[in-house]
Biotite code that builds the C-alpha atoms (Angstrom):
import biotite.structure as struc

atoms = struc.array([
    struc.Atom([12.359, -12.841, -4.379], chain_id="A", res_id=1, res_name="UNK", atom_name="CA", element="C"),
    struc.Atom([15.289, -11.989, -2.090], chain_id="A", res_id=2, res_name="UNK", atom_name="CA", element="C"),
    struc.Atom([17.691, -14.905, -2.738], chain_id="A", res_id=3, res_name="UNK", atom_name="CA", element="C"),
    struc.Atom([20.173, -15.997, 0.198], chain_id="A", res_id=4, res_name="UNK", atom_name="CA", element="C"),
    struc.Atom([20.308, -18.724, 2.222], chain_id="A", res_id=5, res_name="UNK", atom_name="CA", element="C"),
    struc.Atom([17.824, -18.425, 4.898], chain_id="A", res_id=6, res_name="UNK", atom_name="CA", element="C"),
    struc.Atom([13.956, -19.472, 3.788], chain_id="A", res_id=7, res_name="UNK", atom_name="CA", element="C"),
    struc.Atom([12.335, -16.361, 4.784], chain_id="A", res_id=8, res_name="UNK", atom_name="CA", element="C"),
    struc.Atom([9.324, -16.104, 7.444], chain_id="A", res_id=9, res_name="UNK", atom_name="CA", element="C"),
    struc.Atom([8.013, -11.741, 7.982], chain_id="A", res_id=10, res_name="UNK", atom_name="CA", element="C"),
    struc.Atom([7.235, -10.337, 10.510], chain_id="A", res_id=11, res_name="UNK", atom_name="CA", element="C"),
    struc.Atom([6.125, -6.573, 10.570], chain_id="A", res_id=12, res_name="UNK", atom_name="CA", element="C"),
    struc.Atom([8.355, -4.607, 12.931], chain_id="A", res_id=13, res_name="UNK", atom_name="CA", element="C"),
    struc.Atom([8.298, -0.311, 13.192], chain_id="A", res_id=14, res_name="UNK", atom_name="CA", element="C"),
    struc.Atom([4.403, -0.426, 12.706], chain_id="A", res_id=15, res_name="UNK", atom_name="CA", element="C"),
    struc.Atom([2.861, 3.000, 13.006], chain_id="A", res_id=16, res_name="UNK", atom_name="CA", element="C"),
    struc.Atom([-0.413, 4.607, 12.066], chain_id="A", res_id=17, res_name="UNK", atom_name="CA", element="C"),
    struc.Atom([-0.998, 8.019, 10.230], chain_id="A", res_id=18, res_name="UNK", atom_name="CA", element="C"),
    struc.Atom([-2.926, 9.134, 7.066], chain_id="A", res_id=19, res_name="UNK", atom_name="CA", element="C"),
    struc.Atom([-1.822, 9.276, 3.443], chain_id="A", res_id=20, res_name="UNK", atom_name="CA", element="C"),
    struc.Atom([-2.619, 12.711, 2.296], chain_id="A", res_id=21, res_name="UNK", atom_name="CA", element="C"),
    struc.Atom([-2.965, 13.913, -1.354], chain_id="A", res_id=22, res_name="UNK", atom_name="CA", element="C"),
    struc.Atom([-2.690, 17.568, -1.489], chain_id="A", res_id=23, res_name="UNK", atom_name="CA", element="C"),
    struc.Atom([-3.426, 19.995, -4.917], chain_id="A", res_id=24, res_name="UNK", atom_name="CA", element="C"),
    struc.Atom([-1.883, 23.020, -6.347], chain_id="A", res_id=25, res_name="UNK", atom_name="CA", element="C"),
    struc.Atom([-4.335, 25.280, -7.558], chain_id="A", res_id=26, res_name="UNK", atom_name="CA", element="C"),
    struc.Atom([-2.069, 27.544, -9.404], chain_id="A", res_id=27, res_name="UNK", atom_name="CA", element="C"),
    struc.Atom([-0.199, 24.333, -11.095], chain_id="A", res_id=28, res_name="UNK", atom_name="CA", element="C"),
    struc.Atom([-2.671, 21.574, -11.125], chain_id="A", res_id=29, res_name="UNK", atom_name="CA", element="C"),
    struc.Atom([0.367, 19.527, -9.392], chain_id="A", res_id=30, res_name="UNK", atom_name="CA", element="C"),
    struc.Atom([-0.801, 16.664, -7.021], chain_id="A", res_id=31, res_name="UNK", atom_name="CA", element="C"),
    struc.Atom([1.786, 15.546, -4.104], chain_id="A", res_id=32, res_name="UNK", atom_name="CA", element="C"),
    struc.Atom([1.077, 12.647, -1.473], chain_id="A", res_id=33, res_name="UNK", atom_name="CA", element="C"),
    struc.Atom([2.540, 12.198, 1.555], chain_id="A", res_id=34, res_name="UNK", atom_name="CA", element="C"),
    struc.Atom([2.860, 10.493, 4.592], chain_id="A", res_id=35, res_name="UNK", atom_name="CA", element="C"),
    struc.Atom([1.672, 11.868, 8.343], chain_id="A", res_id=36, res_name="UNK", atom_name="CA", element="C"),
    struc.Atom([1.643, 10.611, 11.654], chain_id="A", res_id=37, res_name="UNK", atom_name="CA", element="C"),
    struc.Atom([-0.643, 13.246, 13.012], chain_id="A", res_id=38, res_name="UNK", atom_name="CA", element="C"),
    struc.Atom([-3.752, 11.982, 14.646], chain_id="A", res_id=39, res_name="UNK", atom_name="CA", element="C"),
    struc.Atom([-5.757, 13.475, 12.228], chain_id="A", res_id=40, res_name="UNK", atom_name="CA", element="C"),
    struc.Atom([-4.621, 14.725, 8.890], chain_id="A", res_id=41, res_name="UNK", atom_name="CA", element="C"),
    struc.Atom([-3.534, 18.494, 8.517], chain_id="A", res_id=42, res_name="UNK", atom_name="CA", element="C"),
    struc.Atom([-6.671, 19.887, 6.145], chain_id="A", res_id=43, res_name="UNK", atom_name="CA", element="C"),
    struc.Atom([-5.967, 23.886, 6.439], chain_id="A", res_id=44, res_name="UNK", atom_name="CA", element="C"),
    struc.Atom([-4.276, 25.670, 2.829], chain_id="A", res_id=45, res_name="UNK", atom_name="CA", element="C"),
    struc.Atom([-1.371, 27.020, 2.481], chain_id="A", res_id=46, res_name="UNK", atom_name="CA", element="C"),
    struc.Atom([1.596, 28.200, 0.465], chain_id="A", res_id=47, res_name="UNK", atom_name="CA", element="C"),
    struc.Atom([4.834, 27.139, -0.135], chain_id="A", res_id=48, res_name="UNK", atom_name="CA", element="C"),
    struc.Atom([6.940, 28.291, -2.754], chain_id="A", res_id=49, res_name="UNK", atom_name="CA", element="C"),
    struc.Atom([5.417, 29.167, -5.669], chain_id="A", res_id=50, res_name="UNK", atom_name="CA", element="C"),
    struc.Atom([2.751, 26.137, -4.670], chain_id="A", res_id=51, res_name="UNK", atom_name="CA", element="C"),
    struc.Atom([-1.046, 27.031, -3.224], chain_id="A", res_id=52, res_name="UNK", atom_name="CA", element="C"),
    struc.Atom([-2.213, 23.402, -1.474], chain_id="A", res_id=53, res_name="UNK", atom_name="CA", element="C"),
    struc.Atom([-4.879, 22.686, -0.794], chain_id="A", res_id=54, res_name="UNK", atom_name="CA", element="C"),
    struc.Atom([-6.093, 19.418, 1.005], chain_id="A", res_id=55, res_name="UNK", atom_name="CA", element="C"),
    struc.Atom([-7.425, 16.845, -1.172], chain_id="A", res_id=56, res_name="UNK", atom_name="CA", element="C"),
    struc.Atom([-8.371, 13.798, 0.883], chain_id="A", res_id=57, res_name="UNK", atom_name="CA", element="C"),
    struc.Atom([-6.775, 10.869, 2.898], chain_id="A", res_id=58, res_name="UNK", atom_name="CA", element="C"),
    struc.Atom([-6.650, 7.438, 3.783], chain_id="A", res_id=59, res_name="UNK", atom_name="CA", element="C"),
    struc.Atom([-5.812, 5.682, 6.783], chain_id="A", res_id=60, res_name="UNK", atom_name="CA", element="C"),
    struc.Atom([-2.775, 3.545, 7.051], chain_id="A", res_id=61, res_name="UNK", atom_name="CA", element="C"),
    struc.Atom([0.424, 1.848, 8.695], chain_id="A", res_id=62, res_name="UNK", atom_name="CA", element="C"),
    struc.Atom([3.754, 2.241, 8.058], chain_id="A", res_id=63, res_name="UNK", atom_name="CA", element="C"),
    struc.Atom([6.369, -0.532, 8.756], chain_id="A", res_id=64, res_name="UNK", atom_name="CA", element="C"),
    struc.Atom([9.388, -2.768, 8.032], chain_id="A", res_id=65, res_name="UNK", atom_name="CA", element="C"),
    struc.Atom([9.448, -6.269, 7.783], chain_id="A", res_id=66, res_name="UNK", atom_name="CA", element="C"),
    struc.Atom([12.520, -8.462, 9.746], chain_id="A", res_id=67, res_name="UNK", atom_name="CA", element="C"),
    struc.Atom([12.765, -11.845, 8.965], chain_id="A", res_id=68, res_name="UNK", atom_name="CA", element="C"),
    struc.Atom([11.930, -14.465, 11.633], chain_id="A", res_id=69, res_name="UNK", atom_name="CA", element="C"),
    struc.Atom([14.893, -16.700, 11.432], chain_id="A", res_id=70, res_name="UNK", atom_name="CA", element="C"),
    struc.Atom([17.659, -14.582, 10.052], chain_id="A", res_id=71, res_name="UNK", atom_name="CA", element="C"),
    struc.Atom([16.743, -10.944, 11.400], chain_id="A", res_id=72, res_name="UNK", atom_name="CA", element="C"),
    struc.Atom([17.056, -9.492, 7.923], chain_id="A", res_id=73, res_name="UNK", atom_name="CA", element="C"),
    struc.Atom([15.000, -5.866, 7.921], chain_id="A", res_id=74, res_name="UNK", atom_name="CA", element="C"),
    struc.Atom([13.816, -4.884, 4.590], chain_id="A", res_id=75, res_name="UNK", atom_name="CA", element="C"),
    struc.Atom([12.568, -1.202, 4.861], chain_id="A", res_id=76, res_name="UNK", atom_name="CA", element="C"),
    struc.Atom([9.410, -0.097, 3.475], chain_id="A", res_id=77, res_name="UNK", atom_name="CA", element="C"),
    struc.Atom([10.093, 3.754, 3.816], chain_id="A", res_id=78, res_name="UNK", atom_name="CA", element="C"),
    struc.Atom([8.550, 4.571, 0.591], chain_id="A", res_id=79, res_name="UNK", atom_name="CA", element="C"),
    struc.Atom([5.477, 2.014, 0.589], chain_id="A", res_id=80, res_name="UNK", atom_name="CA", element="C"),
    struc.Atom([2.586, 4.155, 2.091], chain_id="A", res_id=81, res_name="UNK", atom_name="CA", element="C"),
    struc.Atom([-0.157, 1.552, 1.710], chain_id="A", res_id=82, res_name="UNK", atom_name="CA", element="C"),
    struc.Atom([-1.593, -1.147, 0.154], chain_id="A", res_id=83, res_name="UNK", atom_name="CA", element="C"),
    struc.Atom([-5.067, -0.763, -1.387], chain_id="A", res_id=84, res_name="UNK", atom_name="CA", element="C"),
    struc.Atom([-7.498, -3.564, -2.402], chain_id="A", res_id=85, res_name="UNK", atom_name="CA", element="C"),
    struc.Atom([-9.440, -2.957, -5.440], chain_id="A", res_id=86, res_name="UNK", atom_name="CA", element="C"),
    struc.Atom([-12.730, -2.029, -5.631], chain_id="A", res_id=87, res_name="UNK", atom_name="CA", element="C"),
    struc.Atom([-13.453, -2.278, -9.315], chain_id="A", res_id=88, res_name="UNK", atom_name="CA", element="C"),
    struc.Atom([-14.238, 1.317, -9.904], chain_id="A", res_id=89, res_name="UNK", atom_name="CA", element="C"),
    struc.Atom([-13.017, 1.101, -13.311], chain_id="A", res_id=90, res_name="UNK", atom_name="CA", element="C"),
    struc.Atom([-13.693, -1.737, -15.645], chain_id="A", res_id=91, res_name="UNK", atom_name="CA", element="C"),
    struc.Atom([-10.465, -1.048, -17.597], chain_id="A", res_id=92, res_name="UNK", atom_name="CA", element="C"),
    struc.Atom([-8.120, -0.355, -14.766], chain_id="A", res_id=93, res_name="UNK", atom_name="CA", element="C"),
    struc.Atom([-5.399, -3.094, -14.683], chain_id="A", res_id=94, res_name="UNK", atom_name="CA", element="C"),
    struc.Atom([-5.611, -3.872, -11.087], chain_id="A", res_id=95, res_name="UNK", atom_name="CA", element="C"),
    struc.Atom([-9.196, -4.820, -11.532], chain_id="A", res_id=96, res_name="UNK", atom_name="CA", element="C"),
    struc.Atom([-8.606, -6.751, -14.884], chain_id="A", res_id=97, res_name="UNK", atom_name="CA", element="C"),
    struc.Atom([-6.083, -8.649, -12.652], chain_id="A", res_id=98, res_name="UNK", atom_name="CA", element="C"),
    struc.Atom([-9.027, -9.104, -9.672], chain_id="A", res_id=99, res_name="UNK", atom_name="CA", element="C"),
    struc.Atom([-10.970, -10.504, -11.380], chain_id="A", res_id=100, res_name="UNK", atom_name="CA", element="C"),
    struc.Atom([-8.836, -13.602, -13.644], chain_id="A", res_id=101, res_name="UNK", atom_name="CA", element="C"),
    struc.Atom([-7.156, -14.086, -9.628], chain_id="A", res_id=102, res_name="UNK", atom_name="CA", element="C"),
    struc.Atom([-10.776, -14.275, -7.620], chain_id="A", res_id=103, res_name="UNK", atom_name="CA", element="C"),
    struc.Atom([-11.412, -17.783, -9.206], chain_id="A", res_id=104, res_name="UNK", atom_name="CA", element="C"),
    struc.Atom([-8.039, -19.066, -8.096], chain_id="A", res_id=105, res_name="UNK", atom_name="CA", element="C"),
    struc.Atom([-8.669, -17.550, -4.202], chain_id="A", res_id=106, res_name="UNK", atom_name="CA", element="C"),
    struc.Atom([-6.361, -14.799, -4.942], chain_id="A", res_id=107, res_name="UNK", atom_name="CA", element="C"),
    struc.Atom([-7.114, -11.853, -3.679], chain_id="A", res_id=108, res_name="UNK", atom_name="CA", element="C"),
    struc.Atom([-5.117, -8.430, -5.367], chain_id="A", res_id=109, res_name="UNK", atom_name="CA", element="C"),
    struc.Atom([-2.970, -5.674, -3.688], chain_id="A", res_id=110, res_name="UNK", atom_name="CA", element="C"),
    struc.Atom([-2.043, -2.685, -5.231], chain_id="A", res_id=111, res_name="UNK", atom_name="CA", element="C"),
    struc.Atom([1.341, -1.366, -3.578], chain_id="A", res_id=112, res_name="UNK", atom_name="CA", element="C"),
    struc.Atom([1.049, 2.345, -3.207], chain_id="A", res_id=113, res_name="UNK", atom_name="CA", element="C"),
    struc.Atom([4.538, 3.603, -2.945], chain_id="A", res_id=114, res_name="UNK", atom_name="CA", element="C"),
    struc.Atom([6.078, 7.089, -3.261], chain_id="A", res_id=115, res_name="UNK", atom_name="CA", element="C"),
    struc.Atom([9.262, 9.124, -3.120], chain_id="A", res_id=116, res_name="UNK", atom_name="CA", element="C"),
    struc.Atom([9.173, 12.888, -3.187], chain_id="A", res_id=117, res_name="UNK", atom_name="CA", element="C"),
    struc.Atom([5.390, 12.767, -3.381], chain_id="A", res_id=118, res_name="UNK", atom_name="CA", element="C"),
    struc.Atom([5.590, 11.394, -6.378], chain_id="A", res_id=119, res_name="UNK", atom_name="CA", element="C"),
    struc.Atom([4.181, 7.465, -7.093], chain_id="A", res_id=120, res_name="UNK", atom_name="CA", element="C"),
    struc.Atom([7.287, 5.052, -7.507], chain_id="A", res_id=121, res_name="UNK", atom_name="CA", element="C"),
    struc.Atom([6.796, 1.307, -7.894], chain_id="A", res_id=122, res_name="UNK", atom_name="CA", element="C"),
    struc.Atom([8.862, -1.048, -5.204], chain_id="A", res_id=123, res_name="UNK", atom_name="CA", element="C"),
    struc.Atom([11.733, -3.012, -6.585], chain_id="A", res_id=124, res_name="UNK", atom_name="CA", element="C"),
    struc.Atom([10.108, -7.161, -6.964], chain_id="A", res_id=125, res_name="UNK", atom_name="CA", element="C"),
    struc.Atom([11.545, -8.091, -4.247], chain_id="A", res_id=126, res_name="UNK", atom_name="CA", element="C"),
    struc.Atom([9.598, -6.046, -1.744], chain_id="A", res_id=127, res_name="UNK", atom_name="CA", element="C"),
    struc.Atom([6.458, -6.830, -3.112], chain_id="A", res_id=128, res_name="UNK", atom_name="CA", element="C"),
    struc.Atom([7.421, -10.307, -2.742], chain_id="A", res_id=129, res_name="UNK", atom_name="CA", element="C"),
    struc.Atom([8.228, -10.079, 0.593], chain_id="A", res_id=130, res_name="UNK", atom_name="CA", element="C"),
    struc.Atom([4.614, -8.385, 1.237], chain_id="A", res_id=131, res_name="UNK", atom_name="CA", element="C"),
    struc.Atom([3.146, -10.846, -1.466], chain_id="A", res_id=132, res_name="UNK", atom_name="CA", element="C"),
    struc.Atom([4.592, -14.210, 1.253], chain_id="A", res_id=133, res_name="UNK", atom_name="CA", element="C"),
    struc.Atom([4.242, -12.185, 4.308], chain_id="A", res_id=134, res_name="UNK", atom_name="CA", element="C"),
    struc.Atom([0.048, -11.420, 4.068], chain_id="A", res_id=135, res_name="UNK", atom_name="CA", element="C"),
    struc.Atom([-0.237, -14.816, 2.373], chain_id="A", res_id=136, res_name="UNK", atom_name="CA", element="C"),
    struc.Atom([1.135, -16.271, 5.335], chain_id="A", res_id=137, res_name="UNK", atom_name="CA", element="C"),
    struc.Atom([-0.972, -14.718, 7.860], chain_id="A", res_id=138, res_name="UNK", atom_name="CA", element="C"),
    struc.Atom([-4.261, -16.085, 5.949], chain_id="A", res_id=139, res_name="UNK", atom_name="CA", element="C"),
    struc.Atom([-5.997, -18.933, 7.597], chain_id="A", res_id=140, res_name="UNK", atom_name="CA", element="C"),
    struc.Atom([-8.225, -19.541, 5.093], chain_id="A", res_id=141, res_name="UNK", atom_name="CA", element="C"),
    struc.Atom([-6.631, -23.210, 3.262], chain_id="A", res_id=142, res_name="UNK", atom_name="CA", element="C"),
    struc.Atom([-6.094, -22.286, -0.637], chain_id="A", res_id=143, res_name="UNK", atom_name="CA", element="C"),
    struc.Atom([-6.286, -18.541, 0.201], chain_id="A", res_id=144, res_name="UNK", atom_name="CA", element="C"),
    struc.Atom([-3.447, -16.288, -1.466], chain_id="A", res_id=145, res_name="UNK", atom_name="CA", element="C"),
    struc.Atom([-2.280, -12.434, -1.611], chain_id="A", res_id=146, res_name="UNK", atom_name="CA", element="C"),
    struc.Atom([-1.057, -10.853, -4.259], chain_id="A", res_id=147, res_name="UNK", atom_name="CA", element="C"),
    struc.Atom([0.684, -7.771, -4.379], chain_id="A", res_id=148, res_name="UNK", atom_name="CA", element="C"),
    struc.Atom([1.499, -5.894, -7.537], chain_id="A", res_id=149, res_name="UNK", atom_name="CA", element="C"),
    struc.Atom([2.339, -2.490, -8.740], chain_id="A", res_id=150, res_name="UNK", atom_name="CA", element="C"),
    struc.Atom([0.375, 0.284, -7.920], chain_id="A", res_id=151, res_name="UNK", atom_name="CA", element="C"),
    struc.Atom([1.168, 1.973, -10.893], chain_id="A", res_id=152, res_name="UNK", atom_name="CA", element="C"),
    struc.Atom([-1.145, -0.392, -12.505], chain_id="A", res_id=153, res_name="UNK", atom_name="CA", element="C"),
    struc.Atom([-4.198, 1.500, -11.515], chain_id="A", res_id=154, res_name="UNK", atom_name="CA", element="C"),
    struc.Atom([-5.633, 3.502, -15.161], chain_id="A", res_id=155, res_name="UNK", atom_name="CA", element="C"),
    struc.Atom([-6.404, 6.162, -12.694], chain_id="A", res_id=156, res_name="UNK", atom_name="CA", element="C"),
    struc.Atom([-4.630, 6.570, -9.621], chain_id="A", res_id=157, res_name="UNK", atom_name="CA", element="C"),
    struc.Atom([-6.772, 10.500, -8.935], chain_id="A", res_id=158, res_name="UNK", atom_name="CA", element="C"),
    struc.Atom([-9.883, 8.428, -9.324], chain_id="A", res_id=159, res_name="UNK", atom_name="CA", element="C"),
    struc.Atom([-9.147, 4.878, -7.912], chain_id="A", res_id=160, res_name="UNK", atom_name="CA", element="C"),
    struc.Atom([-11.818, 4.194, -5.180], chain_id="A", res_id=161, res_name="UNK", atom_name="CA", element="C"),
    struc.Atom([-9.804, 1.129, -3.466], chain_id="A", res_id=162, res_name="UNK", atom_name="CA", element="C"),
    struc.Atom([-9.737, 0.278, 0.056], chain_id="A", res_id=163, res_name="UNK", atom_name="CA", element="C"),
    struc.Atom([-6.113, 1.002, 1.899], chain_id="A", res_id=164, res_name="UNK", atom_name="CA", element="C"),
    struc.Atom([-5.285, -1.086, 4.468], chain_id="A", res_id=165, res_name="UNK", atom_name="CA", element="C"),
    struc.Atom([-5.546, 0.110, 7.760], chain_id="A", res_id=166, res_name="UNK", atom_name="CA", element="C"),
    struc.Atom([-4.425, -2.154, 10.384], chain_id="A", res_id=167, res_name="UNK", atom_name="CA", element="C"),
    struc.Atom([-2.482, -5.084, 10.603], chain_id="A", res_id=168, res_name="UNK", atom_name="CA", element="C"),
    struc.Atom([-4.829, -7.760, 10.878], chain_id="A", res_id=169, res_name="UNK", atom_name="CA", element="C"),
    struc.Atom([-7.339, -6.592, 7.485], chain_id="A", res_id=170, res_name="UNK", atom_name="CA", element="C"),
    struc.Atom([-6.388, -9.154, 5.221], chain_id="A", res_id=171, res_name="UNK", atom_name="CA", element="C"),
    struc.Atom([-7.730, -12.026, 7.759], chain_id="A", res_id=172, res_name="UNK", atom_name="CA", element="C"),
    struc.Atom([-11.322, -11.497, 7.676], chain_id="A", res_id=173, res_name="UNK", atom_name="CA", element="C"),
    struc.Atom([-11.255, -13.923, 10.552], chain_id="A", res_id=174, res_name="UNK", atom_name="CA", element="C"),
    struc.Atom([-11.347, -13.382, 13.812], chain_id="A", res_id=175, res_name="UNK", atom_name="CA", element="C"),
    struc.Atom([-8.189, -13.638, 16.255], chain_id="A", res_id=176, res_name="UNK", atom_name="CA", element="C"),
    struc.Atom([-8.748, -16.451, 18.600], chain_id="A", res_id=177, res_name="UNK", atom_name="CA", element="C"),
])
């Protein structure tokens, strides 16, 4: 939890849409994800280095900050490219495990899918806490919570079939009235 004096209330600020995109070498086998704001995500091979990519697949998404209400505090989220609800692909996958001991409390789970140089990092506590309050907050279902842990919990992040976030509003699953 951030800890200072104001009592925090997010707001998402920077918002803007792209595509994740998880490209493949097929000389090396290496995997890299990024981050575009293209309208549609660049699919065409090429070669870079001693690297051949080739397009993998993508996944809608949003990137932003979050500022704090009352005290204007930004926290940036320049690493965090999504967040992905699981789908319980994999029986044995943590993120699932998790899903399903939280669904009896009204808790629904987040993975945080966060990456520096391509590569998957996890978000200090304190971010995911501020994305854990923030989509909790925006619920308007009584009892409802989000949860947002780790994506590096996944067993298998090349064959995790979650669904990333898209927009702003897809954790409501009510309508704006």
């Amino acid at each position: 939890m951030i800890r200072d004096k104001c009592d925090h209330s997010w707001t998402m600020t920077d918002v803007k849409y792209g595509f994740i995109v998880t490209e493949k070498c097929y000389h090396c086998n290496l995997v890299r994800i990024y981050f575009t704001f293209e309208e549609t995500p660049p699919k065409e091979e090429y070669k870079e280095a001693e690297h051949y990519w080739n397009y993998e697949g993508s996944a809608q998404s949003i990137k932003f900050n979050m500022r704090c209400t009352q005290c204007s505090k930004v926290v940036s989220f320049e690493d965090l490219m999504g967040l992905m609800q699981c789908m319980a692909c994999d029986e044995a996958c943590y993120i699932n495990i998790i899903s399903q001991i939280c669904e009896g409390q009204n808790i629904w789970v987040y993975a945080c899918l966060a990456y520096e140089s391509g590569k998957e990092v996890d978000l200090p506590a304190e971010k995911m806490d501020v994305l854990t309050t923030y989509f909790t907050s925006r619920l308007r279902t009584p009892g409802k919570k989000i949860l947002v842990l780790p994506g590096s919990l996944r067993k298998n992040p090349e064959t995790c079939r979650g669904e990333v976030l898209k927009d702003v509003g897809m954790v409501s699953l009510t309508p704006e009235t």
